[in-house]
N, C-alpha and C positions, 0 to 999 in steps of 0.2 A: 671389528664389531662396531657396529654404529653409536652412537652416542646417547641415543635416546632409546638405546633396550634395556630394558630393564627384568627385576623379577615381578611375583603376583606380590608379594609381600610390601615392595616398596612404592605399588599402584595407590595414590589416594583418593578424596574425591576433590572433583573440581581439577582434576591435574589433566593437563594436555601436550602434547608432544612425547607420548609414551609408544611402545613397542613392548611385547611379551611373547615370549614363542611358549606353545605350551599344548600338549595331549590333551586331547577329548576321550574321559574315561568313563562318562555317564552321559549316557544322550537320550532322553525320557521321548515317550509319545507326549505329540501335540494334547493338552487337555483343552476342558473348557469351564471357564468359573461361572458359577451363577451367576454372573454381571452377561452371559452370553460373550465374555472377553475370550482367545485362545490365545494362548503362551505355551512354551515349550522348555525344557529345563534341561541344562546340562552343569556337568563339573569338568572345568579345566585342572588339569597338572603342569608344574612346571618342573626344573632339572633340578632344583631343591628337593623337590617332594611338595612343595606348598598347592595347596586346592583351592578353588576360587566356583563359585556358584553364579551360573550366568541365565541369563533369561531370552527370549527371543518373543518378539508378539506379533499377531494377527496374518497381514499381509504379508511379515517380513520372514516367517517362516516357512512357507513356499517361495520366496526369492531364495533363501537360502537353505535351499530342502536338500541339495548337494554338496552342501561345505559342510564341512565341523563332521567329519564323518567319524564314528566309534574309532579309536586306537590310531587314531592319523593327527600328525602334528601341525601346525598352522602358528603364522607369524599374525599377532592381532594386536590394530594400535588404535588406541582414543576411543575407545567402548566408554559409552555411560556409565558414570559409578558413582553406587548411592549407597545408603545403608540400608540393612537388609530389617524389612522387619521383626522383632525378635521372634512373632512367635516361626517364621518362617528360615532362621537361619539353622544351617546346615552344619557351619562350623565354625570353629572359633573365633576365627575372622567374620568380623561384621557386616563386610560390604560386599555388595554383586555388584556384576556390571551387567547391562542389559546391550543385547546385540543386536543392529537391527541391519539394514541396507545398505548406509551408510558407513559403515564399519570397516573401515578396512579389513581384509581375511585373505591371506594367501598361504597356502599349503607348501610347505617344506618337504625336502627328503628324507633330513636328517631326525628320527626320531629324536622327539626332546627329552622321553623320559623311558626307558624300561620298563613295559607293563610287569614284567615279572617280581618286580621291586615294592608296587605298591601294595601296601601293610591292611590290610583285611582280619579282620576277627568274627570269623564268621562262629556261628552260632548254630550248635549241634541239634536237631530238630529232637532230640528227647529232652533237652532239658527246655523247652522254652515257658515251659511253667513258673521258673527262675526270675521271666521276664514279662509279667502280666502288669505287673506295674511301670515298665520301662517310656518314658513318653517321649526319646529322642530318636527311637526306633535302633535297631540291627540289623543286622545285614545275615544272608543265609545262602550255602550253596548245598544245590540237590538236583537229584534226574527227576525226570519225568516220566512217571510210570502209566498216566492215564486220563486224559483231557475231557473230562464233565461235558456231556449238551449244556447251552444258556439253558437258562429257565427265566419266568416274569414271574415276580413277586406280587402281591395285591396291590403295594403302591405302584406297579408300575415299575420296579428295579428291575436289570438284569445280573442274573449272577450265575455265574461256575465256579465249577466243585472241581479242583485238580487236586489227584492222588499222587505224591511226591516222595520220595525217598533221599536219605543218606547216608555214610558212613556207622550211623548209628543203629541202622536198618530197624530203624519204625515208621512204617506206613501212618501218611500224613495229609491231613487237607489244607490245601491253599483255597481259601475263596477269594475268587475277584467278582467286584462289582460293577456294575455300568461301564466305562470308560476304560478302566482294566480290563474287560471282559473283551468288550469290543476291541480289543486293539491286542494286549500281551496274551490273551487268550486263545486269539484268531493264530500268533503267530506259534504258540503251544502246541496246539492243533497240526499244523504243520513239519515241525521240527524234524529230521531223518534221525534215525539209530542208527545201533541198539542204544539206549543210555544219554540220549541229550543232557547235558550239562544249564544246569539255569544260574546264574546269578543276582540275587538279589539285595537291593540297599533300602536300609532304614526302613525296615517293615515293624509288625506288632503284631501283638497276640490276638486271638478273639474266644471269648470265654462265652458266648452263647448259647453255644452246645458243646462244653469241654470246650479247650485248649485246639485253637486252628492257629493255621498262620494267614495273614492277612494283611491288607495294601495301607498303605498312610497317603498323602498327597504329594508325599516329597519322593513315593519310593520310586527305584527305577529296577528295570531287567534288562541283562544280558546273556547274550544266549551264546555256549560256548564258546567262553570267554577266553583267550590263550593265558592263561595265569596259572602255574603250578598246581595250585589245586582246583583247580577244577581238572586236570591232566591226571592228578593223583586218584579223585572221585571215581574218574570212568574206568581206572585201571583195575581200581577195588570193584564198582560195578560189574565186568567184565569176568572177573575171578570170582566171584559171586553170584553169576545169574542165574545157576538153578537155584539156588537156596531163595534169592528173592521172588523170582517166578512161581517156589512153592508158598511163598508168605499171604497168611490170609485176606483178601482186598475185597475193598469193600465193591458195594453194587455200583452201578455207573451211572446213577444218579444219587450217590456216596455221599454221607455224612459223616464220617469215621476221623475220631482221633487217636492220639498216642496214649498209650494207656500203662501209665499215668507219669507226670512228670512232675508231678508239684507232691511235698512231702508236709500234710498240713503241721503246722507250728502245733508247738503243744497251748499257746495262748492263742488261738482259733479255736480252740474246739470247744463248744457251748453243751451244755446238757438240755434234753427235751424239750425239759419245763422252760428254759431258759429262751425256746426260739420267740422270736415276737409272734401273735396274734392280730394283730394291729399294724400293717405299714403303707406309710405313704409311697413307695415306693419300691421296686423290685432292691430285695436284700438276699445275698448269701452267706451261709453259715456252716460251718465244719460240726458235725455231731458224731459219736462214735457208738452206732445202736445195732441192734439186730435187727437184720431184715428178713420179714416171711410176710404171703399174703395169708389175710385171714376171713375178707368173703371170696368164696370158693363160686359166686354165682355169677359174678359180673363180668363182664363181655371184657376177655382177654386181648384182641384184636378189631382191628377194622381195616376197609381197602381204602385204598389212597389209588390216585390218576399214576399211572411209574411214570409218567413226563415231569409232571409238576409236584407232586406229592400232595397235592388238595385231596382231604377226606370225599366221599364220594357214598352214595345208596346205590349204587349200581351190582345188578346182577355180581357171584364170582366168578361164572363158569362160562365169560364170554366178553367180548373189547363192548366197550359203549361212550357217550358222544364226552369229553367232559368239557364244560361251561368255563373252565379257565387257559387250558392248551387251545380252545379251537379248532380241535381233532378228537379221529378213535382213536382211541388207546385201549389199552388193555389193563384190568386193577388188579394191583398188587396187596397184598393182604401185611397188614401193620401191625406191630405189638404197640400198646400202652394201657396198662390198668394199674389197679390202685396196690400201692402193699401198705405191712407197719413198718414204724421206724420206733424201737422202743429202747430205755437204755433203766435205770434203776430209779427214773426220777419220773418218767409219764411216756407216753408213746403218743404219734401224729403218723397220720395218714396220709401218703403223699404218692402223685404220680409218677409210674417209671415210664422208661421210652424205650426203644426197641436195640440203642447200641448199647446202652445198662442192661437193659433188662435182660438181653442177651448174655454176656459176660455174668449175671450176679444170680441165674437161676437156671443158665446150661439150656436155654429154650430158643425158639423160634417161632415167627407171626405160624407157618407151617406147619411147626410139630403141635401147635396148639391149636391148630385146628383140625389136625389127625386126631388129637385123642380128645377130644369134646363132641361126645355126642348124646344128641337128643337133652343138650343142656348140661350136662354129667362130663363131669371131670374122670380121667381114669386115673389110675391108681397111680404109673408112673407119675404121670404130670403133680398129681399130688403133694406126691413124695419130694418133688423138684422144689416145688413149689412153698413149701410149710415146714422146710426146716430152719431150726434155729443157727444162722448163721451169722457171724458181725462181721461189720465194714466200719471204713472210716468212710463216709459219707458228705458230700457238699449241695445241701439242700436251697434251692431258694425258694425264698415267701416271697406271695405277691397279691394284690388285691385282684379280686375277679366279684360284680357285679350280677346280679340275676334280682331280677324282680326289683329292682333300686335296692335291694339288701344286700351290701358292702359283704365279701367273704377276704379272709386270708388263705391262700390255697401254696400246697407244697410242692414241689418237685424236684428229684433225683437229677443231679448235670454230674456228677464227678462219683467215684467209689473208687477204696483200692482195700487192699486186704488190711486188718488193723495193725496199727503202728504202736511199738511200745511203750510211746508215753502216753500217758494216761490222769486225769486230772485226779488231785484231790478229793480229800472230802469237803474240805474250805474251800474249795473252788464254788460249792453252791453262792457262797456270797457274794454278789457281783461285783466287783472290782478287786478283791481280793485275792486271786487264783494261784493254788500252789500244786505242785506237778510231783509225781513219784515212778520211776520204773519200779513195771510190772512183767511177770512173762505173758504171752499173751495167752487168753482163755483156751483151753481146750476143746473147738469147735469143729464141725464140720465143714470143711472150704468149698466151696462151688470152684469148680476150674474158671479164669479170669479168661480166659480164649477160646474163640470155639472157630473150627474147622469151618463151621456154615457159615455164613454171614446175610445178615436183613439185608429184604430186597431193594428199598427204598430207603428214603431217610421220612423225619416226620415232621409235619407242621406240630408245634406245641400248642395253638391259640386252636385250632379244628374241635378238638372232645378236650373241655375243659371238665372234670372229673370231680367229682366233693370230697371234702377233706373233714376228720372228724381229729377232735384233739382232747386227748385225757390224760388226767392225773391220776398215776397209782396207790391205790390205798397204805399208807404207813401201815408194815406190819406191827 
């Protein structure tokens, strides 16, 4: 053994005359920083187990666009090595080494490390509600059930919608954005069956629309990966495929998540009166009320472009040009209208959207527009529609302007069926909140799943809707 090998642990900075033999076990796509700089990110392994975060930049990543290949080992001596920025370190070790031309790099036979060994905690795609506050990211293994067209967003973003599964078998959205889109999307797209295996590092949640999973800057993908479980995944996959093949999915320009993953605290949940009217800025809040709509007049749906999902005046009953695809298309018909949210202390008015509103009233943009005619609601729909049912519910406020007159306006992102705890009667006093089980009310349930699924998903910002807010009279 030569004299100057060493591990990743005993590398410092400033140190020269080093050697480290060690696996490439994360090899990211080339990105690009706003400075217009490109860099390219991997993680080295060594026979320890020790991890090491390296970098590669501009020109030196096409010199070396054939070395450092995924799960291939390499003998590398007198790499740059700095300290990593904090908000940019990966792990517990502080320093990266940066790799460039110059670098010595030669590929070995001898595997330095057994992929099967390295220690993964991945994270079950129904609980990731657990992790909405996680800021170092996690890691996720799942198939690939269904690769989203891009879309452009009005800034100009590109993004897709992939439908994901795992072990857990709850149908899942991954969104990738711009540079994700273009690159781990492109190769999604491609993957062979049945059951591609994906692996993913140091992702995060995205609460936008419900619970998605979603890209960080550090995250990376690999695509059937040789590591035990993902072997274990496709095996389950495999012995399960009619049952997921029969699993309800969403459309294929799909906004769908897991429903539901997060079990609100019982000091989350605020009473009506208690939501603000007033905020600077978008807030959400847990309230436990009955939902029904109660004007019976207001336009239940509207068409959206099925490319891009921009609301749209266009004909139903034929494709027309839309102003943001740049193509015919053909409109798809949307649900969003207003219901109550009411509970013992006041009731507010708030916008539902088509994957709630689906689930919390047994409806569809379709079946609501089969039975509305000549303005008249029919009796089914009625009935769907105006019962007293309760949820636990995650409302957010947010300010919407018109006419320069500031409004606070509400809307439905989250519902599940109510949970048994239940606040006090001191809990009216704000800071003081005391909780008691209760059994839960004896209500009628709306089934939380529906066989049909909406055709589209929905812009939120397109029919911004009024919002009315009152207080119940003390008997």
């Amino acid at each position: 053994m030569a004299d100057n090998l060493c591990m990743i642990k005993s590398v410092k900075e400033r140190m020269t005359n080093w050697t480290v033999q060690a696996m490439v076990i994360e090899r990211g796509y080339p990105r690009v920083t706003s400075g217009d700089q490109t860099y390219q990110k991997l993680v080295l392994i060594d026979s320890e187990g020790t991890q090491i975060q390296c970098t590669i930049w501009n020109a030196d990543i096409q010199v070396l666009e054939d070395t450092l290949e995924l799960y291939h080992s390499y003998s590398i001596s007198n790499a740059k090595v700095d300290m990593t920025p904090p908000d940019f370190q990966l792990f517990d070790n502080p320093l990266q080494w940066t790799l460039s031309c110059r670098t010595p790099i030669e590929e070995i036979s001898d595997a330095v490390y057994d992929i099967r060994y390295v220690k993964y905690q991945f994270v079950p795609l129904q609980d990731l509600g657990e992790y909405v506050h996680n800021n170092r990211g996690f890691d996720v293994l799942f198939t690939v059930l269904h690769v989203g067209t891009k879309r452009t967003t009005k800034d100009n973003s590109t993004i897709q919608n992939i439908i994901i599964i795992d072990a857990s078998n709850v149908p899942t959205t991954l969104v990738l954005w711009d540079q994700f889109a273009e690159h781990e999307g492109e190769i999604m797209g491609t993957l062979e069956g049945p059951f591609p295996i994906v692996q993913a590092t140091r992702m995060k949640v995205s609460t936008f629309q419900g619970f998605q999973l979603a890209t960080k800057g550090s995250s990376t993908f690999s695509f059937n990966p040789p590591i035990p479980a993902a072997k274990k995944l496709r095996a389950w996959c495999m012995a399960n495929a009619k049952a997921i093949h029969k699993l309800p999915m969403p459309e294929r320009n799909m906004n769908v998540t897991p429903l539901r993953n997060e079990t609100p605290n019982k000091k989350e949940f605020k009473h009506v009166n208690q939501l603000p009217t007033i905020v600077d800025k978008q807030e959400f809040h847990w309230v436990q009320a009955i939902c029904k709509v109660v004007d019976l007049t207001q336009q239940f749906w509207y068409l959206t472009c099925s490319k891009c999902n921009h609301a749209t005046n266009a004909m139903s009953d034929g494709p027309f040009w839309c102003n943001h695809c740049k193509q015919r298309v053909s409109p798809v018909a949307n649900l969003k209208f207003n219901v109550e949210l009411s509970d013992q202390t006041g009731s507010i008015v708030a916008t539902v959207f088509p994957r709630d509103a689906e689930g919390m009233f047994g409806i569809t943009a379709e079946y609501m527009k089969e039975n509305i005619k000549q303005g008249e609601l029919s009796a089914s729909a009625i009935e769907k529609l105006c019962q007293d049912v309760e949820y636990d519910v995650r409302v957010k406020a947010y300010n919407y302007t018109k006419y320069r007159l500031p409004k606070c306006l509400y809307s439905i992102h989250q519902y599940d069926l109510p949970s048994k705890t239940k606040r006090g009667k001191t809990a009216e006093n704000a800071g003081g909140s005391t909780s008691k089980i209760e059994k839960p009310r004896k209500k009628a349930r709306r089934q939380l799943f529906l066989n049909e699924q909406s055709n589209a998903s929905t812009n939120e910002d397109d029919l911004p809707l009024a919002v009315a807010f009152r207080t119940k009279k003390k008997e």
